[in-house]
C-alpha positions as CSV (number, residue, x, y, z in Angstrom):
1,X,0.0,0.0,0.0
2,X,1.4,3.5,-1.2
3,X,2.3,5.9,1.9
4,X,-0.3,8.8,0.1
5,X,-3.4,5.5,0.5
6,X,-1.5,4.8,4.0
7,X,-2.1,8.6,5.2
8,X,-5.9,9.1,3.3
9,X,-7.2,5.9,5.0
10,X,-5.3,7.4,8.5
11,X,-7.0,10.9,8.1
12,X,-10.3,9.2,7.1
13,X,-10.5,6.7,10.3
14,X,-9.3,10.1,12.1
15,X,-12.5,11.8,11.2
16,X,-15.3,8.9,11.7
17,X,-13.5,8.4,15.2
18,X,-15.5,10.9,16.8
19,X,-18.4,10.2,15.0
20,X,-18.2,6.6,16.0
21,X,-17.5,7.7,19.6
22,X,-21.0,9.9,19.3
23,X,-23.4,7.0,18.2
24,X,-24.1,6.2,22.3
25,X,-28.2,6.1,22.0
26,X,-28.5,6.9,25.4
27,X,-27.1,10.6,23.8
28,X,-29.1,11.1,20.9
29,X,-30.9,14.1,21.1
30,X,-34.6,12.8,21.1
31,X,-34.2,10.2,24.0
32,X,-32.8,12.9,26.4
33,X,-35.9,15.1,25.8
34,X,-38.1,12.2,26.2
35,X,-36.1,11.2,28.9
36,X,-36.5,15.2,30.4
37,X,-40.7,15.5,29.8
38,X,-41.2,11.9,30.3
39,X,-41.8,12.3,34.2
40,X,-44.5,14.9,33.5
41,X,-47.2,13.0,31.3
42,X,-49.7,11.3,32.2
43,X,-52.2,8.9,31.5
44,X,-56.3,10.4,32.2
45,X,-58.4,7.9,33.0
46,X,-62.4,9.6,32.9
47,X,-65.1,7.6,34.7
48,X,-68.8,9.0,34.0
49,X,-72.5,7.7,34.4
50,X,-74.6,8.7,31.0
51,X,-78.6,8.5,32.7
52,X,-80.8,7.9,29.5
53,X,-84.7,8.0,30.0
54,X,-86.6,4.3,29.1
55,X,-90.4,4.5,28.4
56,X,-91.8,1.3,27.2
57,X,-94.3,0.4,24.6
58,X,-97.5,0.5,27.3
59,X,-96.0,4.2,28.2
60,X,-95.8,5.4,24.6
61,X,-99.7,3.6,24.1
62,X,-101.0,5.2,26.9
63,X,-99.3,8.6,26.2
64,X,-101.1,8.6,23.0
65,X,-104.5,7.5,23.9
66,X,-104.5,8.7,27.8
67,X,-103.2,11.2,27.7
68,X,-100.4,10.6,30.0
69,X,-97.9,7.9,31.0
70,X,-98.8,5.4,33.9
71,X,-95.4,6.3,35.7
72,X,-93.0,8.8,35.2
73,X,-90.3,7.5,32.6
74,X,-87.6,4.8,34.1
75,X,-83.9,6.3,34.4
76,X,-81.4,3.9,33.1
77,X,-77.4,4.3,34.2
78,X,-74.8,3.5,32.1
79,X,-71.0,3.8,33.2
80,X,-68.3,4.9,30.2
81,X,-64.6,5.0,30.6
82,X,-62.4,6.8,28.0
83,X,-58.9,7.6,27.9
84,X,-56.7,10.0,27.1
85,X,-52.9,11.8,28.5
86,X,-52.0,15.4,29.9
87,X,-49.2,16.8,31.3
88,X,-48.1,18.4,34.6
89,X,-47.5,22.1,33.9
90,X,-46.5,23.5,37.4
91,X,-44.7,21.5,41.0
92,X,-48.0,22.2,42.5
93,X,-50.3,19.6,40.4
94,X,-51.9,21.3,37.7
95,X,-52.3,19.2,34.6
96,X,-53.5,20.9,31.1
97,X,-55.1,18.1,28.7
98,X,-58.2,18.2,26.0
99,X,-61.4,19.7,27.1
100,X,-62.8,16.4,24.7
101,X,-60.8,14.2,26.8
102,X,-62.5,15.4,30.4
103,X,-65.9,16.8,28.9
104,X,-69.0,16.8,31.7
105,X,-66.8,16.5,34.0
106,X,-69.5,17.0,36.7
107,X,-70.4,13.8,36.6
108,X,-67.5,12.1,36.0
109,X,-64.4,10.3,38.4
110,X,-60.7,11.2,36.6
111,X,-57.9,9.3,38.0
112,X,-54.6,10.7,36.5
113,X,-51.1,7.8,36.4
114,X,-48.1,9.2,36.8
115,X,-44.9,7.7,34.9
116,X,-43.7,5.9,37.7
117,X,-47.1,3.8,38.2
118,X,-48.2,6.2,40.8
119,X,-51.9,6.9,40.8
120,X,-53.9,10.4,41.5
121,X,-57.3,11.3,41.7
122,X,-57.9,14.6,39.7
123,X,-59.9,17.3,40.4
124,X,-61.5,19.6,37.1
125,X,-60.7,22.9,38.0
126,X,-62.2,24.7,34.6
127,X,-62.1,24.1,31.0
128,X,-62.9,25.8,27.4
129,X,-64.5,23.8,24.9
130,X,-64.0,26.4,22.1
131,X,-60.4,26.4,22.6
132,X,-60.3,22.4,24.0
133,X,-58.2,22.9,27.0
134,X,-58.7,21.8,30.2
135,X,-57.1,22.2,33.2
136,X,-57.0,19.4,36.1
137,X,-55.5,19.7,39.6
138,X,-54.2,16.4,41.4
139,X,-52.5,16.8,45.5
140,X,-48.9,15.7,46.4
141,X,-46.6,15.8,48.9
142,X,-43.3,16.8,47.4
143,X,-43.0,18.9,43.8
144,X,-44.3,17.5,41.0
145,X,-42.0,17.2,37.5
146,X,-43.4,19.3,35.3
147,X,-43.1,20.8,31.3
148,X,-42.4,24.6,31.0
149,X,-45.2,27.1,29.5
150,X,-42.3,30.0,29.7
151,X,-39.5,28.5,27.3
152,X,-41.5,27.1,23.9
153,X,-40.4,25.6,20.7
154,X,-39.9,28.1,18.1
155,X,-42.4,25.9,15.8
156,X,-40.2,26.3,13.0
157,X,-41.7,24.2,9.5
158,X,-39.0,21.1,9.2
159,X,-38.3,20.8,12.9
160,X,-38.3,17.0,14.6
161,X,-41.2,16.4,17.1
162,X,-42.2,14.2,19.2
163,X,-45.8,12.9,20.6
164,X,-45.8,11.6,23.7
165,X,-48.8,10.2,25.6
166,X,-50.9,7.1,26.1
167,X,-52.4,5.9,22.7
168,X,-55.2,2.9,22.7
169,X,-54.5,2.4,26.4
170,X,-51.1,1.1,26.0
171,X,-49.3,3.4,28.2
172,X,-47.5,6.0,27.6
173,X,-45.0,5.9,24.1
174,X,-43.2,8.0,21.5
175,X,-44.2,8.9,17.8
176,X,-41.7,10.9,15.7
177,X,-42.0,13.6,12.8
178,X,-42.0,17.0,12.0
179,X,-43.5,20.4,11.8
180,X,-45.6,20.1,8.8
181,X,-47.7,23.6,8.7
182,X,-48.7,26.2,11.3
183,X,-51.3,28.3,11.9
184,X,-53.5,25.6,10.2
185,X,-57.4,26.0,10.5
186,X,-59.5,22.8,9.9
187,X,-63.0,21.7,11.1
188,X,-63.4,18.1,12.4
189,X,-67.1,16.9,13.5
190,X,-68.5,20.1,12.7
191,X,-66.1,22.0,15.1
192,X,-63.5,24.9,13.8
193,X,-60.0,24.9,15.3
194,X,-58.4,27.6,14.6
195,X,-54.5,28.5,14.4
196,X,-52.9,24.7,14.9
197,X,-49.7,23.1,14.9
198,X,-49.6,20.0,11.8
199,X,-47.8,17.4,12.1
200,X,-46.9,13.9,10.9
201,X,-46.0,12.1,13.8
202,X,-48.5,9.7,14.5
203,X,-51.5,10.7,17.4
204,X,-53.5,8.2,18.1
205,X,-57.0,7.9,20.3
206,X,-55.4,8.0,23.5
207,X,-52.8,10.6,22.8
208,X,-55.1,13.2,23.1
209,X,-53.6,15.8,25.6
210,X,-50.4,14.8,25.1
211,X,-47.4,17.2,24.9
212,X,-45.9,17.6,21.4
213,X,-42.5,18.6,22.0
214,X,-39.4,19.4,19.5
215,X,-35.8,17.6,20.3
216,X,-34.8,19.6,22.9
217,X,-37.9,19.0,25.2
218,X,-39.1,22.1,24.5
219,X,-42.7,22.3,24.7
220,X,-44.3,22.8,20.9
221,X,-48.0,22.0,21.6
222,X,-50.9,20.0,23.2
223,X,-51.9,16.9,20.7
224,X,-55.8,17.3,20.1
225,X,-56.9,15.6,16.8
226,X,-56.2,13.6,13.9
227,X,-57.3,13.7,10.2
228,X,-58.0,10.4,9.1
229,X,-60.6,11.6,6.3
230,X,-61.2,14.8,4.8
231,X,-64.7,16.2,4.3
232,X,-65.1,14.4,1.6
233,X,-64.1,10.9,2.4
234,X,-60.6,10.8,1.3
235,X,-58.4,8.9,3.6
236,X,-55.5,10.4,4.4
237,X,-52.3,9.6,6.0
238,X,-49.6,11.7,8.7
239,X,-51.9,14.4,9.1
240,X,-52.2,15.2,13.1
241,X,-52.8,18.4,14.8
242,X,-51.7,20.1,18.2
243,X,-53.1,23.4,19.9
244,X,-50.0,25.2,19.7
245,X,-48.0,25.9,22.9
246,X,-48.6,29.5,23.1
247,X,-52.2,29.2,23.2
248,X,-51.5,26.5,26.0
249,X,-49.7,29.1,27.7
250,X,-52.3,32.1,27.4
251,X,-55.1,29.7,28.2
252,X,-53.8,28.2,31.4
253,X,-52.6,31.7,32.1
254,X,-56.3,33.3,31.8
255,X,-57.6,29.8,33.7
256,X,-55.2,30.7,36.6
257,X,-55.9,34.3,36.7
258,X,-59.9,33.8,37.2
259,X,-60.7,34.6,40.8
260,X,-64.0,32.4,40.6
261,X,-62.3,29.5,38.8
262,X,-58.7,28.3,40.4
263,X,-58.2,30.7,43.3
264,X,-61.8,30.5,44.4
265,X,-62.4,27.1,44.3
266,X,-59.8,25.5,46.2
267,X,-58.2,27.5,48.7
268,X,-55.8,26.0,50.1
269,X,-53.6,25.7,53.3
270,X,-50.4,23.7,53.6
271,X,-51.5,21.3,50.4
272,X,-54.8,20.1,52.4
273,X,-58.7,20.4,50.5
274,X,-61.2,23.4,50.7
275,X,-63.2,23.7,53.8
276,X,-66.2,23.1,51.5
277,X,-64.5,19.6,51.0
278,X,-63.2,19.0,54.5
279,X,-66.1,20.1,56.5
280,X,-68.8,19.0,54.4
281,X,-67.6,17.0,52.0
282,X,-68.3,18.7,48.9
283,X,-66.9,19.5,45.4
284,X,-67.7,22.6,43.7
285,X,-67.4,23.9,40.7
286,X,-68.4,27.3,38.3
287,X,-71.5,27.3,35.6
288,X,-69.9,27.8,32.7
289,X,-72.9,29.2,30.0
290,X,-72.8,25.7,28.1
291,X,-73.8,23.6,31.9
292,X,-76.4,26.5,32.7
293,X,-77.9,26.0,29.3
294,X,-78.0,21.9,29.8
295,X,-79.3,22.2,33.4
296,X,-81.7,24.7,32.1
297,X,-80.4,27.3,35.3
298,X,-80.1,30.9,34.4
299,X,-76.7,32.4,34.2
300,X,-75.1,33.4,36.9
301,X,-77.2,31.4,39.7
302,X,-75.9,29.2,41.7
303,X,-72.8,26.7,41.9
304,X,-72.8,23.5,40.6
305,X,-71.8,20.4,42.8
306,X,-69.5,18.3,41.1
307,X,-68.4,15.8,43.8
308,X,-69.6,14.4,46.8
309,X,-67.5,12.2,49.3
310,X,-69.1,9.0,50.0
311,X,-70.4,9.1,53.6
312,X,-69.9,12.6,54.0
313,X,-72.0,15.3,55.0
314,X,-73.5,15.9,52.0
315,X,-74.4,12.7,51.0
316,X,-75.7,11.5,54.0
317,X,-78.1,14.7,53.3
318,X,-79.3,13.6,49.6
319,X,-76.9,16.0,48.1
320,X,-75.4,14.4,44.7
321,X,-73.2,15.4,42.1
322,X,-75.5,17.6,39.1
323,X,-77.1,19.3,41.9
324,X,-76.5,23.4,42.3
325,X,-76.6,24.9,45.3
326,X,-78.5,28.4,45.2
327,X,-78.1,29.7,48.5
328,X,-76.0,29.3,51.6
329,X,-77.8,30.7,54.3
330,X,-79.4,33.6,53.5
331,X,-77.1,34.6,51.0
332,X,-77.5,33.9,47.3
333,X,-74.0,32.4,45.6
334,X,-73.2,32.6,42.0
335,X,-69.5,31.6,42.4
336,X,-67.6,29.1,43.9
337,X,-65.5,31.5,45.3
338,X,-68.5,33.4,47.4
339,X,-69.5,29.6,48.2
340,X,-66.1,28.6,49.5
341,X,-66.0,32.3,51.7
342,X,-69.5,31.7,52.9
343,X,-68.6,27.6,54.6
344,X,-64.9,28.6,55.6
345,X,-66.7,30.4,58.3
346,X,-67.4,27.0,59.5
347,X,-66.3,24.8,62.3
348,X,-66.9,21.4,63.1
349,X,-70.5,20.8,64.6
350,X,-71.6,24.3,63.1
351,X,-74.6,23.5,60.9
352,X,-75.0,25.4,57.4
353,X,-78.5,26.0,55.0
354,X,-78.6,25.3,51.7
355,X,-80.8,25.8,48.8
356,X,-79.9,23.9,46.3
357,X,-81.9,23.6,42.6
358,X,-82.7,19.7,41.8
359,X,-83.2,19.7,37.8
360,X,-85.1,16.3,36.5
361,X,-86.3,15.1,33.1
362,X,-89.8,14.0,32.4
363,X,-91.7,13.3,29.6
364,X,-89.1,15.0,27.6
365,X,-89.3,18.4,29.5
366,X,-86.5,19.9,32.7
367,X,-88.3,19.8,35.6
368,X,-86.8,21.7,38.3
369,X,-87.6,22.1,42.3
370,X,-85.8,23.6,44.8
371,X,-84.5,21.9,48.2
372,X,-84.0,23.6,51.3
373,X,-81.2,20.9,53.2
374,X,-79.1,21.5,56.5
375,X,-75.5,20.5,56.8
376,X,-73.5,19.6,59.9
377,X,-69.5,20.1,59.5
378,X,-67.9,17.2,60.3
């Protein structure tokens, strides 16, 4: 072999040396930020009872001919689980994830699982349909991991992503691709999204609520929906979209900044539950315009129970969850927050009046009556 071959293949092996010494996988630059957001997704796991109303043929006959049913219609129950991910977005427990993933959440159980197996029962703090964010609050003792809102991707066209969440169930996994588009605007089901993030890296049922994030584990958006088919029935194939991670931002942002939503609804002192929650074992929760308009309550009465401890107080009363208090006292409420001010006057023994509205269907119509119950603080 010549000396000139002797020195090319020398200054050749030279320059793949470091290359070679680079290929650890353990440094590539997609499994450290999966590695760095990995602790802060989780899998949502939403537990509701749908109550349909069951008239039989005898009913329908004697509707028609009678004039009337011989009993009020039968109220069937029917449980539904669905599934879907989040993310932890502050120490302190808040979790952002699809408003589709949590919807009537008054009703509904949400158990959040950590990456480490650990499991959390979630409160639903608010939520905005329009723009389909939710935010969820689950109790620790020690700081939770969390993904940044400050420091986001620059969402440049080109850029590798990654989809994290909890597709089909399986647990929590990895899709790869790349910024597609931005500032897309597509209507799926009838509903408009506006402004989104497209993508090719696979989301899947299940990875709704997931973080999309670029290869630095900077936070580029919240995975919401996939394409499958276009309007008019064309399949199609690597077409996803996330709710970009400034709109995350601004949304949580105007979530945590509403006195009657997050700050009035759980008040809190040294990590422990409302007094609403401690002393008479209730959960509250805002009217948003779209539950006023189901319940058929006009806007800006009352406060909507959305929980009720078994064996508490409240329970033990015939309070359930659907039910809105009007009144505590003699003072009208609109807000959780004037709610939660009114019972942390409270000790244990002290007895509180409610009104609370009790909203019914029958023969097709709202039927609503108004309860006047007494609590004792436990």
């Amino acid at each position: 072999m010549s000396r000139f071959r002797c020195i090319f293949l020398a200054t050749l092996l030279a320059g793949l040396l470091p290359a070679f010494a680079q290929s650890d996988p353990a440094t590539e630059p997609a499994v450290v930020a999966v590695g760095r957001v990995w602790p802060a997704v989780v899998n949502v796991n939403t537990e509701r009872i749908i109550r349909r109303t069951y008239e039989d043929p005898y009913d329908q006959l004697f509707n028609q001919f009678f004039g009337g049913a011989m009993r009020p219609p039968r109220e069937m129950q029917q449980k539904v689980q669905s599934l879907g991910s989040g993310f932890l977005v502050g120490p302190t427990g808040y979790i952002v994830t699809n408003e589709h993933v949590v919807e009537r959440a008054a009703d509904m159980k949400i158990h959040v699982t950590m990456s480490d197996g650990k499991v959390y029962e979630a409160r639903y703090i608010t939520g905005d349909p329009s723009k389909d964010i939710a935010l969820l609050k689950v109790d620790g003792t020690k700081p939770f991991p969390y993904i940044s809102l400050v420091d986001l991707s620059p969402d440049l066209l080109g850029e590798t992503v990654l989809a994290v969440g909890n597709p089909l169930g399986y647990g929590l996994s990895v899709s790869r691709g790349i910024v597609s588009a931005v500032k897309r605007s597509v209507t799926l089901d009838d509903v408009e999204y506006k402004d989104l993030v497209q993508t090719d890296a696979a989301i899947n049922p299940g990875n709704s609520g997931g973080p999309l994030i670029d290869i630095s584990g900077k936070l580029v958006g919240l995975n919401s929906v996939k394409m499958s088919f276009t309007p008019q029935g064309v399949p199609t194939q690597g077409i996803g979209f996330a709710i970009p991670g400034s709109s995350v931002r601004d949304t949580v942002r105007e979530f945590m900044n509403q006195s009657n939503s997050v700050a009035g609804s759980f008040k809190r002192a040294g990590g422990g539950p409302s007094a609403t929650r401690k002393l008479f074992g209730l959960q509250l929760q805002d009217l948003t315009a779209d539950l006023s308009d189901a319940l058929g309550v006009p806007d800006g009465k009352g406060v909507l129970v959305s929980d009720v401890d078994e064996g508490g107080p409240a329970e033990d009363v015939g309070i359930r969850s659907g039910m809105v208090i009007t009144k505590v006292g003699r003072f009208t409420v609109s807000s959780v927050g004037e709610a939660e001010s009114l019972f942390s006057k409270a000790s244990s023994g002290d007895e509180a009046d409610l009104t609370v509205l009790v909203t019914q269907r029958f023969r097709g119509r709202l039927v609503q009556s108004e309860q006047a119950v007494t609590l004792r603080a436990r």
